[in-house]
N, CA, C and O of each residue as an XYZ file, in Angstrom:
588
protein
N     114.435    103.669    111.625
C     113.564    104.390    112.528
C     113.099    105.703    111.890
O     113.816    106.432    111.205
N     111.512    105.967    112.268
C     111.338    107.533    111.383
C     110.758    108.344    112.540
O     109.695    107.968    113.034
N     111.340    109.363    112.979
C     111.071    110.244    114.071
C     109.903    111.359    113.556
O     109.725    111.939    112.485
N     109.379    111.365    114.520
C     108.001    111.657    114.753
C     107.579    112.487    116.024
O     108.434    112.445    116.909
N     106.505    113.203    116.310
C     106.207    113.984    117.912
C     104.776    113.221    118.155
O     103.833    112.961    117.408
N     105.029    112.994    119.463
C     103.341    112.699    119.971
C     102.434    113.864    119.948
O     102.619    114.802    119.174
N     101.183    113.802    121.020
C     100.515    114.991    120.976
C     101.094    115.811    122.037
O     100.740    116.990    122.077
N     102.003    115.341    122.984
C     102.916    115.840    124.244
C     104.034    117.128    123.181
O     104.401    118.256    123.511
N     104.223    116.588    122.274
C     105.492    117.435    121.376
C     106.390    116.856    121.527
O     107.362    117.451    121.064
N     106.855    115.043    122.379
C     107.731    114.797    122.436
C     108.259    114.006    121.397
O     107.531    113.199    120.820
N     109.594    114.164    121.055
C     110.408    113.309    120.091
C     110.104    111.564    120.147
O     110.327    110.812    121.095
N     109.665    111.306    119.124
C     109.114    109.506    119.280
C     109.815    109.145    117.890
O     110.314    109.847    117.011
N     109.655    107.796    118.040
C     110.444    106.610    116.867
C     109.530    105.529    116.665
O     108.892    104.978    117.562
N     109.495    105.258    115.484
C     108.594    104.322    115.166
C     109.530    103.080    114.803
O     110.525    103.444    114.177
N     109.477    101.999    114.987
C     110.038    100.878    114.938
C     110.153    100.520    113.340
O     109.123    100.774    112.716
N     111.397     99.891    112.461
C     111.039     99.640    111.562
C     109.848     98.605    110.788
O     109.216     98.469    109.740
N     110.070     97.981    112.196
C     108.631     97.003    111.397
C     107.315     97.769    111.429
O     106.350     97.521    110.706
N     107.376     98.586    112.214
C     105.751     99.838    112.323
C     106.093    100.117    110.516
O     105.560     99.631    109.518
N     107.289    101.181    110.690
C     107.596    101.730    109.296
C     107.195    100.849    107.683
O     106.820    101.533    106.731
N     107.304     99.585    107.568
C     107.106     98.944    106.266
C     105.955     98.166    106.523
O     105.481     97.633    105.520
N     105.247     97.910    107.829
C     103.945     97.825    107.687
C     102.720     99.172    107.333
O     101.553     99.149    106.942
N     103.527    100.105    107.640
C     102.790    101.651    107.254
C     102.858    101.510    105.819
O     101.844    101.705    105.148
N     103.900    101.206    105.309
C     104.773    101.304    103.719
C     103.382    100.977    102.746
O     102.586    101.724    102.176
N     103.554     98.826    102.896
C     102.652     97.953    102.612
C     101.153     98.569    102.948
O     100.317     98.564    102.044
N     100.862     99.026    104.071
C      99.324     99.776    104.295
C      99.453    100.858    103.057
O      99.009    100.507    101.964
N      99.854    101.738    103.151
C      99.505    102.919    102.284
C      99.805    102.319    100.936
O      98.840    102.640    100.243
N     100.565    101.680    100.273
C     100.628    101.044     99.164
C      98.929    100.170     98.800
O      98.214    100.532     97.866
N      98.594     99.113     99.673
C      97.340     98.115     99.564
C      96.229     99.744     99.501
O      95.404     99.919     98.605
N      96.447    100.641    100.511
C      94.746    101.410    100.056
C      95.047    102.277     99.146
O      94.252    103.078     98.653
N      96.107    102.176     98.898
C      96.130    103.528     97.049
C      95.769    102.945     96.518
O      94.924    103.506     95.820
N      95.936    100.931     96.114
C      95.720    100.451     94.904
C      94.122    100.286     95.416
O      93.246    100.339     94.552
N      93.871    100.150     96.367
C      92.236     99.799     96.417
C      91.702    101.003     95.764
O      91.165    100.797     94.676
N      91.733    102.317     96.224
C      91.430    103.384     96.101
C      91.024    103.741     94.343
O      90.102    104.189     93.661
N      92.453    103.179     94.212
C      92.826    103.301     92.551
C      91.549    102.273     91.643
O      90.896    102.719     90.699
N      91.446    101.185     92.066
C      90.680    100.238     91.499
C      88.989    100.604     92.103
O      88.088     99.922     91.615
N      88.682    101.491     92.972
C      87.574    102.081     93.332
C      87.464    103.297     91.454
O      86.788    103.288     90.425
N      88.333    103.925     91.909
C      88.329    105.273     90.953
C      87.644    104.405     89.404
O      86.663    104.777     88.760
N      88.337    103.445     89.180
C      87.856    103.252     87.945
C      86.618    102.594     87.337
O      86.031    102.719     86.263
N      86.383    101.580     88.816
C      84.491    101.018     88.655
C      83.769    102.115     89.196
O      82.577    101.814     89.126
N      83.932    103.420     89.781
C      83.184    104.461     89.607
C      82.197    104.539     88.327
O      81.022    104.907     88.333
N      83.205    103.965     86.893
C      82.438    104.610     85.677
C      81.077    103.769     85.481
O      80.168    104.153     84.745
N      81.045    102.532     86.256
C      79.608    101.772     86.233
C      78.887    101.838     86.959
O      78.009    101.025     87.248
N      79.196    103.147     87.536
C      77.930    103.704     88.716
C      77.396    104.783     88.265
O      76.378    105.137     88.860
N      77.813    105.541     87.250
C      77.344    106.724     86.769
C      78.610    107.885     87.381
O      78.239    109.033     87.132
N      79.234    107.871     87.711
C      80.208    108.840     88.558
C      81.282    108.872     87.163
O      81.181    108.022     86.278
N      82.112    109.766     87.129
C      83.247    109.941     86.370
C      84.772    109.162     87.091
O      85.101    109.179     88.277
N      85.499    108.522     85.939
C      86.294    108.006     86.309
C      87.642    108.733     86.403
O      88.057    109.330     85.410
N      88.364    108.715     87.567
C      89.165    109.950     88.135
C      90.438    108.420     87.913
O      90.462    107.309     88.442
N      91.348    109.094     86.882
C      92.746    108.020     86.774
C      93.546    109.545     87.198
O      93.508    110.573     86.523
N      94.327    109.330     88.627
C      95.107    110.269     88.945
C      96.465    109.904     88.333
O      97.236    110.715     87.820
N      96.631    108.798     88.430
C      98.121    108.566     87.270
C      98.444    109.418     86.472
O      99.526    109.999     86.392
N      96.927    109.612     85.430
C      97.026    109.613     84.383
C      97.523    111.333     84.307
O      98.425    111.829     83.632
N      96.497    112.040     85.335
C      96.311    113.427     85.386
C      97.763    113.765     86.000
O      98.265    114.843     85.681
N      98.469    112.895     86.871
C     100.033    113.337     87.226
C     100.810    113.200     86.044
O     101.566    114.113     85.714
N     100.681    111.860     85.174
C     101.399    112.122     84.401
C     101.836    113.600     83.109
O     102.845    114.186     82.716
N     100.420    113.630     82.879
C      99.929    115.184     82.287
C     101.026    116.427     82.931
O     101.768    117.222     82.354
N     100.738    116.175     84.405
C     101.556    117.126     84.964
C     102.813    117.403     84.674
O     103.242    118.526     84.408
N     103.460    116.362     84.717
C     104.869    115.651     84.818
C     105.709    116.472     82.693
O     106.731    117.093     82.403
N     104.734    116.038     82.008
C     104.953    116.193     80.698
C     104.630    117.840     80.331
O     105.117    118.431     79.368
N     103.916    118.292     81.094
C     103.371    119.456     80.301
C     104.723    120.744     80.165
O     104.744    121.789     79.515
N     105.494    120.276     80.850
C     106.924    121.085     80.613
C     108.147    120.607     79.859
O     109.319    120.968     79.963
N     107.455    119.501     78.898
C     108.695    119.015     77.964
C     108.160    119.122     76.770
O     106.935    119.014     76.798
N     108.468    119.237     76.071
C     108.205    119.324     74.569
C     108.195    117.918     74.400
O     106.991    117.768     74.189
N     108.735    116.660     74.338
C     109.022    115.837     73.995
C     108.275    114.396     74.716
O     108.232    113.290     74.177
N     107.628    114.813     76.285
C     106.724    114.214     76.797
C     107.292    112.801     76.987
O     106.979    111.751     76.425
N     108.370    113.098     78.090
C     109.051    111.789     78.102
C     108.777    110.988     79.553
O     109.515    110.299     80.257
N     107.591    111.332     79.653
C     107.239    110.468     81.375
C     105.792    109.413     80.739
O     104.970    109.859     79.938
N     105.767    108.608     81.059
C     104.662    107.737     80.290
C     104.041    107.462     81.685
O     104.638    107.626     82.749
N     102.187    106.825     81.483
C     101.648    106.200     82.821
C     102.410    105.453     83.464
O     101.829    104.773     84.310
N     103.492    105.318     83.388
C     104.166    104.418     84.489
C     104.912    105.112     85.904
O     105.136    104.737     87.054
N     105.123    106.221     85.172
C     105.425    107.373     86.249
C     104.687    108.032     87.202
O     105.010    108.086     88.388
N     103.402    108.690     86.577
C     102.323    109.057     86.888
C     101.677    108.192     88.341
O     101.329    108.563     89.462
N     101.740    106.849     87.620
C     100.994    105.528     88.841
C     102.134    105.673     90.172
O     101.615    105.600     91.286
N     103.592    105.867     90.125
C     104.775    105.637     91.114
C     104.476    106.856     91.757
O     104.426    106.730     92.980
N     104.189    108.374     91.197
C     104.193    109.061     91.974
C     102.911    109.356     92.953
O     102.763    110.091     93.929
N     101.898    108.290     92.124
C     100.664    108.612     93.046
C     100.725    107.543     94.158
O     100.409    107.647     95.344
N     101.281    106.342     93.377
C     101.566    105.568     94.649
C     102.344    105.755     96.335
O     102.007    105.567     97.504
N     103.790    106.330     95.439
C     104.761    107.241     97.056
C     103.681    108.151     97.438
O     103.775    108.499     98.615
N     102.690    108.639     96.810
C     101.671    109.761     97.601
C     100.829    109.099     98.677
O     100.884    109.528     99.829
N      99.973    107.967     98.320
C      99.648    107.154     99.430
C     100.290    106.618    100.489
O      99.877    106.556    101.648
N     101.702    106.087     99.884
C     102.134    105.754    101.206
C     102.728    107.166    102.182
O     102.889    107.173    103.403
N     102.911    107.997    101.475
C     103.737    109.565    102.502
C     102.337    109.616    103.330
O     102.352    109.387    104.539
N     101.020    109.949    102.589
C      99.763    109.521    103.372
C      99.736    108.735    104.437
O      99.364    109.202    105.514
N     100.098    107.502    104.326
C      99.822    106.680    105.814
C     100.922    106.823    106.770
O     100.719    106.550    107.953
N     102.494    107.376    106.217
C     103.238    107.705    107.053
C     102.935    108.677    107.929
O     103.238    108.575    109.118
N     102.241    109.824    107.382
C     102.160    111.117    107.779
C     101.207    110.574    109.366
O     101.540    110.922    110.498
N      99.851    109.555    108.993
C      99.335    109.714    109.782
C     100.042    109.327    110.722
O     100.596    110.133    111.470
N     100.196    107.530    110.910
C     101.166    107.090    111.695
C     102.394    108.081    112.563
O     102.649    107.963    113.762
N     102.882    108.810    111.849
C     104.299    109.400    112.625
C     103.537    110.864    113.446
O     103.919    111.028    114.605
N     102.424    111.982    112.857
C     102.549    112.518    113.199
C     100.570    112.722    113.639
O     100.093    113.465    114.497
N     100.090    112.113    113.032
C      98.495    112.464    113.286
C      97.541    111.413    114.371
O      96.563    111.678    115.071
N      98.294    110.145    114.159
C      97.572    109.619    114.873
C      96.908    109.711    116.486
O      95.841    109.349    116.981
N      97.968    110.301    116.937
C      97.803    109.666    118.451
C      97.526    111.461    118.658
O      97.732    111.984    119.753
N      97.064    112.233    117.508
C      96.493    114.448    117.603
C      95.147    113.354    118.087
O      94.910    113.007    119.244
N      94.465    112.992    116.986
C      93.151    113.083    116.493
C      92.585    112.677    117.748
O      93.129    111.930    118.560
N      91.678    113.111    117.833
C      90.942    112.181    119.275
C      89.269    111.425    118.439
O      88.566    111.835    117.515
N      89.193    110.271    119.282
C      88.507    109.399    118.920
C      88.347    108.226    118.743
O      89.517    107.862    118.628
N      87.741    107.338    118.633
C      87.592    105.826    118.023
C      88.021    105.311    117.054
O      87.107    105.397    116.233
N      88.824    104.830    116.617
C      89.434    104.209    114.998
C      88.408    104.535    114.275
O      88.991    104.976    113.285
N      87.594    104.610    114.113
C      86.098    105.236    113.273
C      86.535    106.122    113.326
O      87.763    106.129    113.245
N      85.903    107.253    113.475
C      86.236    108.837    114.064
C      87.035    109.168    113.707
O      86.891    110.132    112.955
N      88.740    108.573    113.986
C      89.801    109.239    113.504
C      90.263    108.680    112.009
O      90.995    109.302    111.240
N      89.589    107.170    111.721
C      89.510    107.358    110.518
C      89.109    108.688    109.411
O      89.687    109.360    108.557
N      87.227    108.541    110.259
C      86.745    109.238    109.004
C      87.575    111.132    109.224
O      87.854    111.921    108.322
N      87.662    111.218    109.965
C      88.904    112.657    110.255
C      89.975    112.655    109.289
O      90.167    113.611    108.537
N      90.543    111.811    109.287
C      91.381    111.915    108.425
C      91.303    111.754    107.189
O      91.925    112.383    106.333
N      90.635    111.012    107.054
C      89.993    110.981    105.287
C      89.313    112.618    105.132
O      89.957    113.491    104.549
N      88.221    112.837    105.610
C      87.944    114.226    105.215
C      88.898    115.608    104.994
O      88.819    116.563    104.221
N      89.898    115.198    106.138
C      91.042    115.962    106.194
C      92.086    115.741    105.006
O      92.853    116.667    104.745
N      92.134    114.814    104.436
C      92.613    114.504    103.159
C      91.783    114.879    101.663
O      92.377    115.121    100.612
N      90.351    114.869    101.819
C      89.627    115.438    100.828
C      89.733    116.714    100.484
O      89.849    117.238     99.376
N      89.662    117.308    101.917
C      89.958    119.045    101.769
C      91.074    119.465    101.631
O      90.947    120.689    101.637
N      92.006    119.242    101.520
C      93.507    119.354    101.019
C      93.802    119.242     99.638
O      94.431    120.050     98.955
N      93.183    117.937     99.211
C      92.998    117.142     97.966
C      92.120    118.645     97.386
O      92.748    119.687     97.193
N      91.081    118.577     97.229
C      90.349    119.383     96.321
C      90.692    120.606     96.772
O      90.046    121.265     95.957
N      91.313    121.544     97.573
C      91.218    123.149     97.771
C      92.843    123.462     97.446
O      93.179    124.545     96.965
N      93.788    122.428     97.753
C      95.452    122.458     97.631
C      96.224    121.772     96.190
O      96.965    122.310     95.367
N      95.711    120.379     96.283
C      96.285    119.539     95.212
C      95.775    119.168     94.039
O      96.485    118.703     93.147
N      94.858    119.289     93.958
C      94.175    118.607     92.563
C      94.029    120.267     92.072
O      94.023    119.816     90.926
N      93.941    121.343     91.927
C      93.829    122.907     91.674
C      95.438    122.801     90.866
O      95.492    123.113     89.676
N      96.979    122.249     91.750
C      97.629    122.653     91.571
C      98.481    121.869     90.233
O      99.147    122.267     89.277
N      98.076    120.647     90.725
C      98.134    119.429     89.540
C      97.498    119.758     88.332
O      98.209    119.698     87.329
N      96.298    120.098     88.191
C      95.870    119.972     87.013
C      96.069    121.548     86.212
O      96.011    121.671     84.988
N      96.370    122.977     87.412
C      96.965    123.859     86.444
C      98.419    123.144     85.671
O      98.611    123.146     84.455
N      99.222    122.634     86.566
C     100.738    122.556     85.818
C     100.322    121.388     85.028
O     101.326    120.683     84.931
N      99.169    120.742     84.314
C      99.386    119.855     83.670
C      98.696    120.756     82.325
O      98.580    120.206     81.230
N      98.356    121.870     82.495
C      97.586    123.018     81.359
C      96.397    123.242     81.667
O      95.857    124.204     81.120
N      95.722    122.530     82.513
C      94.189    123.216     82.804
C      93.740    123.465     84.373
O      94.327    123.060     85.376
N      93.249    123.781     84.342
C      92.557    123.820     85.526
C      91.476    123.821     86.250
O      90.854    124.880     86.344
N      91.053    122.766     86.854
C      89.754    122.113     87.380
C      89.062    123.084     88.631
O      88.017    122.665     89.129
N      89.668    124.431     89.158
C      89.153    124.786     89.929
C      89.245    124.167     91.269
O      89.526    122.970     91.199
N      89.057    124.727     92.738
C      89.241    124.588     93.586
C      87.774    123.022     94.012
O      86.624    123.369     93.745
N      87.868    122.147     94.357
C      87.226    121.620     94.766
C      86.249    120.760     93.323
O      85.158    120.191     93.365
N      87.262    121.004     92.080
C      86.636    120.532     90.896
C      85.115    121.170     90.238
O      84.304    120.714     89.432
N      85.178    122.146     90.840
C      84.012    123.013     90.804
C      84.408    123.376     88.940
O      83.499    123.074     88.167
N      85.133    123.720     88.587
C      85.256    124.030     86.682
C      85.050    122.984     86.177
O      85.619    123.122     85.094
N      84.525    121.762     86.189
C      84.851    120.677     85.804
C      83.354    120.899     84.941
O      82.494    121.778     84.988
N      83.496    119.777     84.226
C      82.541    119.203     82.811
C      81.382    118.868     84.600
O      80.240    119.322     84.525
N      81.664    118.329     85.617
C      80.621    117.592     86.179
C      80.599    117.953     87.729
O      80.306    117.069     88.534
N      80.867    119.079     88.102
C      81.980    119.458     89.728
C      80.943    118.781     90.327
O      81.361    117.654     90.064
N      79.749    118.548     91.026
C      78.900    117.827     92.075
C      79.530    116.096     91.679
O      79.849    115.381     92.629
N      79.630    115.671     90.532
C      79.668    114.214     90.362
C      81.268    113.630     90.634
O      81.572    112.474     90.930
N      82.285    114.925     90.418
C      83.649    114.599     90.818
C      84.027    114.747     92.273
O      84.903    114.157     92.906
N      83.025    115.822     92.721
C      83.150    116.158     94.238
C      82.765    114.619     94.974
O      83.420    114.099     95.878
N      81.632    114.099     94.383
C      81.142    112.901     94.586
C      82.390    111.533     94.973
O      82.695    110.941     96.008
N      82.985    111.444     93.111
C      83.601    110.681     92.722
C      85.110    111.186     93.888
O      85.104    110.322     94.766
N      85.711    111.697     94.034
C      86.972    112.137     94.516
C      87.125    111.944     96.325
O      88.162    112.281     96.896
């Protein structure tokens, strides 16, 4: 069971079968997501491998660079699924709206986090830094695009 508040503030539980169907959900749209990011590059958009850029992260404090893309992909993966948990346990039943609506809410609400919180903080500790919203970038309108 993973405890959670409604929009009341009251203490709620999500059933385990809710829980590893959330799991399996956020797992299936990272990899979609992931396999979006990379046919980006035959649209003209830049191809965004977040693996790759976590892994960067992950290494840039060893001399010896002992985390390979395989790490990089696991931690972006547990990131999607903490993503669909988060909504499930604690956002869903805030948002007001139509499964549309609170979709696209939450996705935007994930973009702006993504570009003003996480991708700023990732890519300083990996040695560079892309700027808030990818705005330093070689292409910031086409990653703002792409992301």
């Amino acid at each position: 069971m993973v405890i959670g508040h409604n929009h009341h503030g009251e203490v709620t539980m999500i059933s385990s079968s809710v829980f590893w169907r959330t799991v399996i959900s956020g797992f299936i749209a990272t990899f979609v997501m992931s396999m979006v990011a990379f046919i980006q590059g035959g649209l003209g958009l830049p191809v965004v491998d977040i693996g790759h850029i976590i892994v960067g992260s992950f290494n840039e404090v060893h001399v010896d660079e002992p985390y390979d893309i395989l790490w990089g992909n696991v931690a972006y993966f547990m990131g999607g699924i903490l993503l669909a948990l988060i909504w499930v346990v604690f956002l869903s039943t805030r948002i007001p709206g139509n499964w549309f609506v609170r979709g696209l809410l939450y996705g935007v609400l994930i973009s702006l986090v993504s570009g003003l919180v996480l991708s700023p903080l990732v890519s300083l500790a990996a040695g560079d830094w892309f700027g808030f919203f990818y705005l330093d970038t070689w292409v910031p309108g086409l990653l703002i695009l792409a992301g």
